[in-house]
N, C-alpha and C positions, 0 to 999 in steps of 0.2 A: 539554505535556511529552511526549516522544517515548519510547515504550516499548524500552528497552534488551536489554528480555528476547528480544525478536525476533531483535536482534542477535547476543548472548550467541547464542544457538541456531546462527544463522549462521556464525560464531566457531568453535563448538565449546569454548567455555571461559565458565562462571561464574567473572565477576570477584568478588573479595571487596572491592577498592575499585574502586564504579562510578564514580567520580571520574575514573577512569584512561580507562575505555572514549570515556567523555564526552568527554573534550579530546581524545583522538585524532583527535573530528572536527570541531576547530573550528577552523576557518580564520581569520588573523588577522585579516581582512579584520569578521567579524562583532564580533571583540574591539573594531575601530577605532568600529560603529556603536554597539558597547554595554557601556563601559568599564566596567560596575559588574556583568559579567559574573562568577560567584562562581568561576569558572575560566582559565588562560590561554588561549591558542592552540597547536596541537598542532608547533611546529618542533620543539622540545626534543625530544618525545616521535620523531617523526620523525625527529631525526639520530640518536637509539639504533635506534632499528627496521632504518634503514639499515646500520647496524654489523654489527647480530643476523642481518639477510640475507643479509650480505655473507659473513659466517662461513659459516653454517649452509652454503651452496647450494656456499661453495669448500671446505670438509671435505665434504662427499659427492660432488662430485666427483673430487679429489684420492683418494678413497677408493676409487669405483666405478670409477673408471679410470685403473688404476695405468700404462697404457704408451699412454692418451695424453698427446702433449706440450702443451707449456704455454700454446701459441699460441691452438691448440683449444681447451681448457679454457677460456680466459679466454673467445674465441666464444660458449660454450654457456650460461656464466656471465649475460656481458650480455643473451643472449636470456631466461634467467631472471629478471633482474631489473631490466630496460629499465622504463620509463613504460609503455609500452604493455601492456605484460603487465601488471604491476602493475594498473592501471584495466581490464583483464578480469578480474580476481579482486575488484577493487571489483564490478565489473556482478553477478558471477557469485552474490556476496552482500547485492545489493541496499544498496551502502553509500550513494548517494548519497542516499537520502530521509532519515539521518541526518544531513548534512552539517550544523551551523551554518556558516553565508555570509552576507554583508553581498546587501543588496538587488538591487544590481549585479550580484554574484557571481551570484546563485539565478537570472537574467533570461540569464545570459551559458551557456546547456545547449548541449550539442553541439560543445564546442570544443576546440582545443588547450590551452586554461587548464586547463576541465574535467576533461581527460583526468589534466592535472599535480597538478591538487588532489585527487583520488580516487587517483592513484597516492603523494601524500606523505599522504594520510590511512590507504592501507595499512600504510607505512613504520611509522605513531606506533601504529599498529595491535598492529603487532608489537611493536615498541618499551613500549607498555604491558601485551601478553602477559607479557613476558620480567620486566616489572618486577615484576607480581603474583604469575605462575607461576612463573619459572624459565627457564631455557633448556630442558627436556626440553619444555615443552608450547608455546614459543616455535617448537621445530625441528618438534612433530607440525603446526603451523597453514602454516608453510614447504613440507614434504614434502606434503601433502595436497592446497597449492593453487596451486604453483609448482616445483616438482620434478618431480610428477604428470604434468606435460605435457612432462617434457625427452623421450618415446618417441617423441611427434610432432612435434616440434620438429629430432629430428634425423632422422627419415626425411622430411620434409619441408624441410631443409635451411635451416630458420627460423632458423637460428644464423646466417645470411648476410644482411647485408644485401643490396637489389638493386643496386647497386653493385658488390659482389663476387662475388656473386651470378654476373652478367651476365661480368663479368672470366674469373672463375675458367671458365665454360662456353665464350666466344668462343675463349680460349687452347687450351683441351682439342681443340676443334671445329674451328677455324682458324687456331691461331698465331697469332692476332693479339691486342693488349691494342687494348681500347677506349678511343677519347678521344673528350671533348665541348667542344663549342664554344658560346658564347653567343650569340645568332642576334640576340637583339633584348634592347633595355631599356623599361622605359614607366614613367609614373609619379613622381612626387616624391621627394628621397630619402627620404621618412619610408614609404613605400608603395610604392617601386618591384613591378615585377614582372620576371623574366626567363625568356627562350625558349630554350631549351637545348637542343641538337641532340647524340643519342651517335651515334659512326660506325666503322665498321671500315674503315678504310684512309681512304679518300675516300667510303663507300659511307654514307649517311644513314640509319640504321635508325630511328630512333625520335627524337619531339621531346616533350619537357617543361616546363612552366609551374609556377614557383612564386616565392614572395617573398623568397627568398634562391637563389643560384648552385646551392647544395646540395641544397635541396629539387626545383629543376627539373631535375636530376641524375638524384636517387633518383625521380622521378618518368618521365623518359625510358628508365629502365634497367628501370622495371619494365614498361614498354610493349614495351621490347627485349626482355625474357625474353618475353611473351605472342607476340610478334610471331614471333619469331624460332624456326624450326621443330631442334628440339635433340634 
């Protein structure tokens, strides 16, 4: 039995039903190997969480900054509450030795899955703060481990993706928007891979590899910004 109290500490909140804490981090996948499971699986729990973040992070925006507009705000929004942030504040509280996962799951570390499942195990996270607490102690677990970081986020201009990133600088620098080209394909469709070249003008800055057009994109864009003396 995995000690909850560790957690709870992590959390910052004794739950009064640790029932709740529990299925926040059970993945459906362990439900499938172990149907008599005395708990469900945490989506439920996760699409409130979701809701409850969604709130909390656009009223203090909305609030803190009354004369930006709304374009911004929603930017700074999603670098708050993207996956990838999300699954840093799993790390950062050591969620995943809690995780229930089916045997597949627990073998499958270091991935984009992983990242997803530790970021929807925050979501049900929250989502069963809000149930037990409140919103007042939902919004302190929000503000503390994701809000916390919007000072770095935006002088490091982490609200951009590098894609826009890379845009918004070329134009400022040289007038020019950047386009990319697909260079090459390989691969079967279930596995392709593609070579994606970003360029200003005709000029080749930077080439990127990934398994979908988009990911060889944001990956040549962010070779562009490194590369690329700004």
């Amino acid at each position: 039995m995995k000690d909850f109290s560790k957690l709870e500490d992590r959390v910052g909140v004794k739950f009064k039903n640790h029932d709740l804490l529990m299925q926040a981090v059970v993945h459906r996948s362990y439900i499938n190997e172990h149907p008599n499971f005395k708990l469900g699986h945490n989506e439920r729990l996760e699409f409130l969480g979701d809701a409850v973040l969604e709130i909390i992070v656009t009223e203090y925006l909305f609030n803190s900054y009354p004369d930006t507009p709304e374009g911004e705000l929603t930017n700074w929004r999603a670098s708050l509450v993207n996956s990838k942030m999300l699954a840093q504040v799993a790390n950062e509280i050591m969620l995943e030795e809690y995780l229930y996962l089916s045997k597949g799951e627990d073998k499958d570390k270091n991935s984009k899955a992983r990242q997803f499942i530790l970021a929807n195990a925050i979501e049900a996270i929250i989502g069963a703060i809000y149930l037990d607490k409140g919103m007042k102690l939902a919004k302190k677990f929000v503000v503390d481990n994701m809000i916390s970081k919007l000072d770095n986020i935006l002088s490091n201009e982490l609200y951009l993706d590098p894609k826009s990133k890379f845009q918004e600088r070329a134009q400022e620098k040289f007038g020019q928007t950047p386009h990319y080209k697909v260079l090459n394909e390989a691969g079967p469709d279930h596995a392709k891979t593609f070579d994606v070249g970003l360029y200003l003008g005709d000029e080749l800055i930077s080439k990127g590899k990934g398994s979908s057009k988009q990911e060889a994109q944001i990956k040549a864009a962010e070779k562009g910004l490194k590369k690329k003396e700004w």
